[in-house]
C-alpha positions as CSV (number, residue, x, y, z in Angstrom):
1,X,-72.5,-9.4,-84.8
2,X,-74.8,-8.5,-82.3
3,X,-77.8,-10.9,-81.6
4,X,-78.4,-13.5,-78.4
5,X,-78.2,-17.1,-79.3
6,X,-81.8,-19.0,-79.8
7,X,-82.2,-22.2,-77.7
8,X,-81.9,-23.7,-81.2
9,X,-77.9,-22.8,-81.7
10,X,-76.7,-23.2,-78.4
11,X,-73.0,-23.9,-79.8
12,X,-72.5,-19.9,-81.1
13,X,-72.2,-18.7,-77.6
14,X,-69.0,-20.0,-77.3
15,X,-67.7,-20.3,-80.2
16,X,-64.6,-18.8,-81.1
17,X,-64.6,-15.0,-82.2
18,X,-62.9,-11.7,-82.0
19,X,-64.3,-9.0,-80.4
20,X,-65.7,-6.1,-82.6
21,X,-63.8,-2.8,-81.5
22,X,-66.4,-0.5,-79.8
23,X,-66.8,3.0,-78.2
24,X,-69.5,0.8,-76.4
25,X,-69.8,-1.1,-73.1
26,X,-72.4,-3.8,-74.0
27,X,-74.1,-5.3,-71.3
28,X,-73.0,-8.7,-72.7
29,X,-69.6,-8.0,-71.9
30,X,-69.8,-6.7,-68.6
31,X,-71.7,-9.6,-67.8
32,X,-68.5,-11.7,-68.7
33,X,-66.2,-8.9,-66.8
34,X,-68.4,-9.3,-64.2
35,X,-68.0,-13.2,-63.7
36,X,-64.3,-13.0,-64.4
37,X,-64.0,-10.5,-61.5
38,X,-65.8,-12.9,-59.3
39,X,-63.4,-15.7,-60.2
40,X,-60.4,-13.1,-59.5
41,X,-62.7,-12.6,-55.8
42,X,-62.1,-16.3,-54.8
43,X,-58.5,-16.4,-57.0
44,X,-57.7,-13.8,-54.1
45,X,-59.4,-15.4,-51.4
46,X,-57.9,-18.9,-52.0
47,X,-54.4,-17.5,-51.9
48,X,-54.8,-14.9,-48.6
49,X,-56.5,-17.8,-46.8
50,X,-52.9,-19.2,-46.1
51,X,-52.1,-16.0,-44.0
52,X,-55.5,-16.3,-41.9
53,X,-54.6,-20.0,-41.0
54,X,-50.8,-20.2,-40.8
55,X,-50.7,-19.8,-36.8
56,X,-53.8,-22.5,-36.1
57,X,-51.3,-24.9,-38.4
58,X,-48.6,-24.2,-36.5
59,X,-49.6,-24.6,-32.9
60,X,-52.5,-26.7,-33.7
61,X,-52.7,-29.5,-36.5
62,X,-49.5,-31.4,-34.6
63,X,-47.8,-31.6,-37.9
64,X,-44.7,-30.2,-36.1
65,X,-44.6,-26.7,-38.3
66,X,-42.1,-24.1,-37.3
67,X,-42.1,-20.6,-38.6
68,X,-39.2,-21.8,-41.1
69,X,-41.3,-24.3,-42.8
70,X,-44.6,-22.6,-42.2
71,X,-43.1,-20.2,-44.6
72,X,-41.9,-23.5,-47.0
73,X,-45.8,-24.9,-46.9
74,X,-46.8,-21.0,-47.7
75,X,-44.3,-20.7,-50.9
76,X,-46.0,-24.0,-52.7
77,X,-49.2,-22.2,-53.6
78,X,-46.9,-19.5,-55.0
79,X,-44.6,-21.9,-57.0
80,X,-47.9,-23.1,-58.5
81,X,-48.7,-19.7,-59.3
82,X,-45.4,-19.0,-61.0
83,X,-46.0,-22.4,-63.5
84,X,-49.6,-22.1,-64.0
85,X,-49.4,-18.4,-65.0
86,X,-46.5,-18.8,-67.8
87,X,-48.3,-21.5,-69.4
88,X,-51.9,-20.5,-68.8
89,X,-50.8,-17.2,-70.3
90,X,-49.2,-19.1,-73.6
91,X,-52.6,-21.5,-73.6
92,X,-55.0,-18.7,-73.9
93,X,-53.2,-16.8,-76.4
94,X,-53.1,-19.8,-78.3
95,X,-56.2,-22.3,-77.9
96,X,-58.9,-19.4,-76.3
97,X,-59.5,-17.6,-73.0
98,X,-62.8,-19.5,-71.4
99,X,-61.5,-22.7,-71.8
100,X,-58.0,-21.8,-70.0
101,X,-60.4,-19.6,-67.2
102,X,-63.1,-22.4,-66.1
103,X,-60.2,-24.9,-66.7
104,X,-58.0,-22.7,-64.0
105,X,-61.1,-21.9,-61.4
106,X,-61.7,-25.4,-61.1
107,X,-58.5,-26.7,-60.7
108,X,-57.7,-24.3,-57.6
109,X,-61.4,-24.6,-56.4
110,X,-60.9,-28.6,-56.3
111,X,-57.4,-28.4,-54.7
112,X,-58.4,-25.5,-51.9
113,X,-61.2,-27.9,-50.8
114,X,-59.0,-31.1,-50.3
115,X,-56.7,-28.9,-48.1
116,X,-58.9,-29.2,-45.3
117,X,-58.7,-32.8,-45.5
118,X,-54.6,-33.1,-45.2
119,X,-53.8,-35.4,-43.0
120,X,-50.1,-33.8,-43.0
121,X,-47.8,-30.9,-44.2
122,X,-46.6,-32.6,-46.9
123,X,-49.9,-33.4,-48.4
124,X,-51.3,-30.1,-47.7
125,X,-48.2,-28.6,-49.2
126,X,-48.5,-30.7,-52.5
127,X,-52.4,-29.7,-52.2
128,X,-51.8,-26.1,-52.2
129,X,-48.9,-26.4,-54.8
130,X,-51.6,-27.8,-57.5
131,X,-54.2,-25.2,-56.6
132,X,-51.8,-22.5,-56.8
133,X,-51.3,-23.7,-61.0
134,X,-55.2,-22.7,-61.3
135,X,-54.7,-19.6,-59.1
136,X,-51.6,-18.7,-60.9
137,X,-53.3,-19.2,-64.4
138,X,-56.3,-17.5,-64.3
139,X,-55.3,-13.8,-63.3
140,X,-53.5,-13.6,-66.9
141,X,-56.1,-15.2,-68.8
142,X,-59.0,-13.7,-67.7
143,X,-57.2,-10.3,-67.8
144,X,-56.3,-11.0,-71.8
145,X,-60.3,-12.1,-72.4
146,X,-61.2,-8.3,-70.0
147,X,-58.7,-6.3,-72.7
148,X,-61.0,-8.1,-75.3
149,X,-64.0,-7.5,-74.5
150,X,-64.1,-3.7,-73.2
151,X,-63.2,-0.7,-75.2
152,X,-59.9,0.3,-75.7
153,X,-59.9,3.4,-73.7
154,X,-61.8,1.2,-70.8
155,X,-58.7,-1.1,-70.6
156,X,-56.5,0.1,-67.9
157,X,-59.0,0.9,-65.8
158,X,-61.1,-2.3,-66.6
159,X,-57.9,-4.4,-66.3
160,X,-57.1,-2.1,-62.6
161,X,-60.3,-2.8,-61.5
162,X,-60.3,-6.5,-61.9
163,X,-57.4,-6.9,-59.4
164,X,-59.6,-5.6,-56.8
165,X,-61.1,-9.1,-56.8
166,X,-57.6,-10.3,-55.1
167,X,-57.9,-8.1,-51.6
168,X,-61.4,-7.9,-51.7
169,X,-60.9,-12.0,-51.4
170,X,-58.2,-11.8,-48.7
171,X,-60.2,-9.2,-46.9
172,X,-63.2,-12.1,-46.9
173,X,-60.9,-14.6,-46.0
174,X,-59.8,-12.2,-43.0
175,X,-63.3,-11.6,-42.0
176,X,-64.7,-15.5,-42.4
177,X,-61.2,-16.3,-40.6
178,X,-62.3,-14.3,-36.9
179,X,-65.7,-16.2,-36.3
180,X,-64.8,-19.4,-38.2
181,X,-61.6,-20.5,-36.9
182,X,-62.3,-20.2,-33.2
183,X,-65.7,-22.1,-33.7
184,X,-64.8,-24.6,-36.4
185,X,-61.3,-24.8,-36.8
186,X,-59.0,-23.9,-39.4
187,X,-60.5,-26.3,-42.0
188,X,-63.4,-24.6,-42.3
189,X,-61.6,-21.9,-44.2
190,X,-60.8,-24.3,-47.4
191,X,-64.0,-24.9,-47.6
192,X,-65.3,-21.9,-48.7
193,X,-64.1,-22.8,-52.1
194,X,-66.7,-25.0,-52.8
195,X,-69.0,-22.0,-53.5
196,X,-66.7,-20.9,-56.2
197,X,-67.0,-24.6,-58.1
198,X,-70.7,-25.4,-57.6
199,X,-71.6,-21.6,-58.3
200,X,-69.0,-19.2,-59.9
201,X,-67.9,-22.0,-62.3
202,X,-70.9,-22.7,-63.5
203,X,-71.5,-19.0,-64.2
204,X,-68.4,-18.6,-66.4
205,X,-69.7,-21.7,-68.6
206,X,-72.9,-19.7,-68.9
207,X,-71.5,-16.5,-69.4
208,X,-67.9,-16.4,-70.9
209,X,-67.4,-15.8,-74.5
210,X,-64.5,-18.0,-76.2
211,X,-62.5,-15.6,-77.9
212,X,-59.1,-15.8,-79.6
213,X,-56.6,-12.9,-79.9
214,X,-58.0,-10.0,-82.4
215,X,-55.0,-10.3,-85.1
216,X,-55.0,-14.1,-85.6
217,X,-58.6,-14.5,-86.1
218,X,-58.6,-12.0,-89.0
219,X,-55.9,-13.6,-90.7
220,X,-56.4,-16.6,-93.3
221,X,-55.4,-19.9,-92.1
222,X,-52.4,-19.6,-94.2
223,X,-51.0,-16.4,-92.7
224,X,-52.1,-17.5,-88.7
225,X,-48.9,-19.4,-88.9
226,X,-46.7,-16.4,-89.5
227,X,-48.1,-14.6,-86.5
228,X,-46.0,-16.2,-84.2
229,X,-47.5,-16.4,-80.4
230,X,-45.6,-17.4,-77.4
231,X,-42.4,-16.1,-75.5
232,X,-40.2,-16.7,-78.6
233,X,-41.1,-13.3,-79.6
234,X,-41.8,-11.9,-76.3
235,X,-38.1,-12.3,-75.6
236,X,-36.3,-10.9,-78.9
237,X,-36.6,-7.3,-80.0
238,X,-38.3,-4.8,-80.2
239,X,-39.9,-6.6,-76.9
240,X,-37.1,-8.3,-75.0
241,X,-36.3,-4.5,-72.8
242,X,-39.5,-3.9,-71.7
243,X,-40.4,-7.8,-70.8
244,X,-37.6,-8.4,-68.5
245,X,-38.0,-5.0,-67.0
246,X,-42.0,-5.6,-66.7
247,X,-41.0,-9.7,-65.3
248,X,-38.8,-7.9,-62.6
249,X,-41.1,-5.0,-61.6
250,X,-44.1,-7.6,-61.1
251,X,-41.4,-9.9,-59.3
252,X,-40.3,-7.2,-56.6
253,X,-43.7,-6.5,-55.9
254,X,-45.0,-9.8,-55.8
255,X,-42.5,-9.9,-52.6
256,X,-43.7,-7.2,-50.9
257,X,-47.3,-7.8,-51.4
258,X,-47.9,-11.5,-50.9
259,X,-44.9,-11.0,-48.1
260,X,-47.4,-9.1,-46.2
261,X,-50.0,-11.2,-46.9
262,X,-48.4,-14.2,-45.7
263,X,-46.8,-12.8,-42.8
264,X,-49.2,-10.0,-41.5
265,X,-51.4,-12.0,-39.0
266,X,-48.2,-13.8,-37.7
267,X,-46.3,-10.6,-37.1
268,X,-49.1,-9.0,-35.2
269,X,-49.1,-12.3,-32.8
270,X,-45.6,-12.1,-32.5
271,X,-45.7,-8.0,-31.7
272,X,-47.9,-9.2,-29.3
273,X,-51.1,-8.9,-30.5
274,X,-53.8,-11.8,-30.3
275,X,-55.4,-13.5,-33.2
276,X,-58.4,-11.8,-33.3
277,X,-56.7,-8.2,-33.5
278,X,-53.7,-9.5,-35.7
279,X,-56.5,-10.7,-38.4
280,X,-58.0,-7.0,-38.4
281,X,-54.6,-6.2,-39.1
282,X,-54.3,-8.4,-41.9
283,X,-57.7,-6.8,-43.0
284,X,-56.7,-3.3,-42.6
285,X,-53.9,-4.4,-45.3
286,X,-56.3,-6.0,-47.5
287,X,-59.3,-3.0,-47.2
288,X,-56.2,-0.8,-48.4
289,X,-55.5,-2.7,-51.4
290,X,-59.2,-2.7,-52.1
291,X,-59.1,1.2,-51.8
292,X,-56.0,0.7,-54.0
293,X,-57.3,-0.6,-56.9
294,X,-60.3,1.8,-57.0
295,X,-57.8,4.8,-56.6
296,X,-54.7,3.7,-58.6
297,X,-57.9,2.8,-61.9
298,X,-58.9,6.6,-61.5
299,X,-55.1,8.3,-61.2
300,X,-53.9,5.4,-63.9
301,X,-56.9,6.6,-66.4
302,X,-55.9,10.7,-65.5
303,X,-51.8,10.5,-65.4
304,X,-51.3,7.1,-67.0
305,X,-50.1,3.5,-65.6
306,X,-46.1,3.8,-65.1
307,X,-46.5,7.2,-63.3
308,X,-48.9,6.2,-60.9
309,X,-47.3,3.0,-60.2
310,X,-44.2,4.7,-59.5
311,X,-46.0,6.9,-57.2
312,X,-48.1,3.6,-55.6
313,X,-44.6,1.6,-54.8
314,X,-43.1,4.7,-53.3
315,X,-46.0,5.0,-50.8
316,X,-45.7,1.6,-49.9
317,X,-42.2,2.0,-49.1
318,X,-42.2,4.6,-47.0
319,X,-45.4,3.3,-44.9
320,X,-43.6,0.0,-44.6
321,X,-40.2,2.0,-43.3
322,X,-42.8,3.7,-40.8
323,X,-43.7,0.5,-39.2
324,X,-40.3,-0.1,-38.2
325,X,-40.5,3.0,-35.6
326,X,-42.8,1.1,-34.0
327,X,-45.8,3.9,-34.0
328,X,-48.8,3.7,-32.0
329,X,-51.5,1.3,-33.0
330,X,-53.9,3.9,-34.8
331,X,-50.8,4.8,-37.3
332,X,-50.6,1.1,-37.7
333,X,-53.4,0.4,-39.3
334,X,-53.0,4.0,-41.3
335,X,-49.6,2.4,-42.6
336,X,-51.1,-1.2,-43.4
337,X,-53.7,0.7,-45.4
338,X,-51.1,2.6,-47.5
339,X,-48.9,-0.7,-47.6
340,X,-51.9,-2.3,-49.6
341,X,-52.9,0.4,-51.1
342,X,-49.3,1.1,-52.9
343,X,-48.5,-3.1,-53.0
344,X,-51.4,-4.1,-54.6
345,X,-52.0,-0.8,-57.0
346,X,-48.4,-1.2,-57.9
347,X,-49.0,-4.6,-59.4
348,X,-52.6,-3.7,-60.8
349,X,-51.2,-1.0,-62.6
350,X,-48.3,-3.0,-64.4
351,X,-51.1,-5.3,-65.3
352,X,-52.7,-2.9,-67.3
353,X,-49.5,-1.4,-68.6
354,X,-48.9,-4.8,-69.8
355,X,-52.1,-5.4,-71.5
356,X,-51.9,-2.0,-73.4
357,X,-48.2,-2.2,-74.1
358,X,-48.0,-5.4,-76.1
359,X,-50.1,-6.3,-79.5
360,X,-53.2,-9.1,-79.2
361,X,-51.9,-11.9,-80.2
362,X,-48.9,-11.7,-77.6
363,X,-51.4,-10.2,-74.6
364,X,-52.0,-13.3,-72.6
365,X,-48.5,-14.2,-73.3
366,X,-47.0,-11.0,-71.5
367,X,-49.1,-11.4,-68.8
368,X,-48.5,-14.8,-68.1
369,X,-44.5,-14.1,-68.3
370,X,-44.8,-11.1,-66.1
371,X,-46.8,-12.8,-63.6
372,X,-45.1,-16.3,-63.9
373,X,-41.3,-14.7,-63.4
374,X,-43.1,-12.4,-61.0
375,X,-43.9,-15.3,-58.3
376,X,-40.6,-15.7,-58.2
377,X,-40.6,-13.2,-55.9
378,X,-44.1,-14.7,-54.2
379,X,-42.2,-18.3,-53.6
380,X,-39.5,-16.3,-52.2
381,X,-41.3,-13.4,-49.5
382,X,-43.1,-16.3,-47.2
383,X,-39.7,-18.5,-46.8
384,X,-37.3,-14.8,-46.6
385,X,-39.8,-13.4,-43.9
386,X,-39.7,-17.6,-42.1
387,X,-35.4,-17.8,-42.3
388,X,-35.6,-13.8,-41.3
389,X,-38.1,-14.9,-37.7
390,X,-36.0,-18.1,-37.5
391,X,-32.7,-16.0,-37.6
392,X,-33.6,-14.1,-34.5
393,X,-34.2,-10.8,-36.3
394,X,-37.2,-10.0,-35.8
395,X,-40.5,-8.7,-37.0
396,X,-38.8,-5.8,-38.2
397,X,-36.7,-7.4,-40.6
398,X,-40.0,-8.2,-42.4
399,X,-41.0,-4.8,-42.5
400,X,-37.3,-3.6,-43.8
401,X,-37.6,-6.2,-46.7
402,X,-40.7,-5.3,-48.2
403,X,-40.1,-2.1,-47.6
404,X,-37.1,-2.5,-50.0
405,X,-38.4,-4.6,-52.5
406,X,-41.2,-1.6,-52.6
407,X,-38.5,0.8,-53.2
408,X,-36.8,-1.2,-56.1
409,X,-40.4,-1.7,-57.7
410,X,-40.7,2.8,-57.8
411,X,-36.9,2.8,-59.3
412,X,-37.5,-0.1,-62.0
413,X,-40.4,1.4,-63.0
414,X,-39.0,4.4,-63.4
415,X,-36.6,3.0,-66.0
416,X,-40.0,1.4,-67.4
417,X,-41.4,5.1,-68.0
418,X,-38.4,6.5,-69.2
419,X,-37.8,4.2,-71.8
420,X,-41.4,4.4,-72.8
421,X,-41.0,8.3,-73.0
422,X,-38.0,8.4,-75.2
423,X,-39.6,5.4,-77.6
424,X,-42.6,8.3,-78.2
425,X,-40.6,10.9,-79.1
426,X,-38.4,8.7,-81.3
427,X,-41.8,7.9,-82.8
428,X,-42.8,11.2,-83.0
429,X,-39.4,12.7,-84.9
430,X,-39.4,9.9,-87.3
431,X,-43.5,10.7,-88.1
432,X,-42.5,14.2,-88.5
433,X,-39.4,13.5,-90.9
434,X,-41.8,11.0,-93.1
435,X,-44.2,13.7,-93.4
436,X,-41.4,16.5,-94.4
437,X,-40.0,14.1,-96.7
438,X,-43.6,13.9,-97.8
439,X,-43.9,16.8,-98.3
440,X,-40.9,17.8,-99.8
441,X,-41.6,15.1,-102.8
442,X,-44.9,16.3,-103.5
443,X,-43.3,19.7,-104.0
């Protein structure tokens, strides 16, 4: 049904439905897009903050940081992420998107604020820890309410596009970070969240449809209970393959990217750079991911998702091998483009190969156990590039790292788009025998 609610029925806005399949955009829904990708903005922003601040905590709050536990404090918001997006993911599919999204934005918007007000690691460690369970819910559920509302042939690219909210965040969180800090310390930065819970939230109550997945919401109450939701079926056949390969793809470049988001301004300082210049680094990285996501949604639409994300992780790897030359500083920022650009693409496009690879009612589900296993490998990149500094082995071993986490992301994805490839043409064959036997009976 297609009609805008009178003042008179309020309650139909939000109540739950499933999406009519259309060839057409309507400007309803990309009004709801639209919102979501602005809570993905400050999703990003929230979590790259860390990286603009980390050095100003270290030499300035007297909480006695080190690069070791800088990296510690920096894995919280990431161990968050890892429990809010498995069980976000399993709460959308199973009790509505909007609720799970405005429920996630405010939790992290609440929890970023208070981190200005730590009065010592351990607080602000426990701080960022509950903001990262909003930050690490929402990505998954407002990308399973995206693949609902848009056409299907929209999807990838839609779901591609979305993730440009994360660098474009960290990119504003890189820019806010060169005036603000110096002028009003690193608190400032956290406080930038209240915009997203006095304005953004508020526009997602307004604007956000509650919809539940396609396939249950057709079925009679008696037969919902059949269509079994949640990782029980994720993880059995004809699924179990594909999840753990898609869990450990998203994990390896959850390393790499959020690795260099972490660590990127602290490197530069330690290369030698100051702050100022190593934050332009940090936003060279983020600008490239930026780029990323507008590239890697036009070559993911034209040659599909698992081929261009084998093609994305591959260029990050080799960028992140040329930074180990040491090159001049122009090529620098050339190779931290190209690092976000293939990181961040990378994990966009398994997004969307995720969201078209599994059935409605198990969407938000996959998404939340790909992302949720993949902060594994987010906990693990800020305290592996700390123990790697704190070990005496310098900035390069950061680089090295990434670089090969990039390079097992291209060869697992590979595996991804094989098995994909021969599951067609075993699809195909057995199409073209039913219609022989067909066929043949008829005769």
């Amino acid at each position: 049904m297609n009609h805008t609610p009178s003042a008179a029925a309020p309650e139909r806005t939000h109540r739950p439905h499933s999406p009519e399949p259309s060839a057409r955009f309507s400007k309803r829904s990309a009004t709801a897009v639209l919102v979501c990708w602005l809570l993905v903005v400050f999703d990003g922003y929230d979590l790259i903050v860390y990286g603009t601040v980390q050095s100003s905590l270290i030499t300035e709050t007297g909480w006695g940081l080190t690069k070791a536990t800088a990296g510690t404090v920096g894995s919280m918001a990431f161990l968050g992420m890892m429990i809010g997006a498995i069980f976000a993911g399993r709460m959308s599919d199973s009790w509505g998107r909007r609720r799970t999204i405005i429920a996630c934005a405010a939790l992290f918007s609440l929890f970023t604020i208070l981190c200005a007000f730590s009065p010592n690691a351990f607080v602000f460690g426990g701080l960022r820890l509950l903001a990262g369970i909003g930050l690490g819910g929402l990505v998954p559920s407002a990308n399973a309410l995206v693949a609902e509302l848009v056409p299907a042939k929209w999807r990838s690219t839609i779901a591609t596009l979305m993730m440009s909210g994360v660098p474009i965040g960290g990119s504003v969180a890189a820019l806010a970070g060169i005036p603000l800090i110096p002028a009003f310390g690193w608190p400032v930065m956290f406080l930038v969240a209240a915009v997203a819970l006095l304005v953004v939230v508020p526009l997602g109550l307004r604007f956000l449809p509650e919809t539940l997945p396609e396939s249950l919401t057709k079925l009679p109450p008696t037969e919902k209970a059949k269509q079994t939701v949640g990782f029980k079926s994720l993880l059995r056949s004809p699924y179990l393959g594909m999840s753990l390969l898609f869990a450990i793809s998203t994990l390896v470049t959850l390393f790499a990217w959020y690795g260099l988001g972490t660590w990127v301004p602290n490197l530069m300082q330690l290369a030698g750079y100051n702050l100022g210049s190593a934050l332009t680094f940090a936003l060279a990285l983020n600008l490239g991911a930026v780029v990323g996501s507008v590239a890697t949604a036009w070559a993911g639409t034209r040659f599909g998702p698992i081929p261009t994300a084998i093609a994305a992780a591959a260029v990050a790897a080799v960028a992140l091998a040329v930074l180990v030359a040491g090159p001049p500083v122009g090529l620098v920022y050339v190779m931290l483009v190209l690092a976000g650009v293939g990181t961040h693409g990378t994990q966009c496009l398994i997004i969307a190969a995720v969201a078209s690879h599994y059935p409605a009612h198990l969407r938000g589900t996959a998404l939340g156990w790909a992302l949720g296993v993949g902060r594994i490998g987010a906990v693990a990149a800020p305290q592996v590039g700390g123990l790697l500094l704190a070990a005496g082995l310098g900035v390069n071993s950061n680089f090295l790292a990434f670089a090969g986490a990039a390079a097992v992301a291209a060869t697992l994805l590979g595996i991804i788009g094989s098995k994909i490839k021969t599951t067609k043409i075993k699809t195909a064959k057995n199409q073209s025998k039913s219609t022989t036997s067909l066929g043949a009976s008829n005769v």
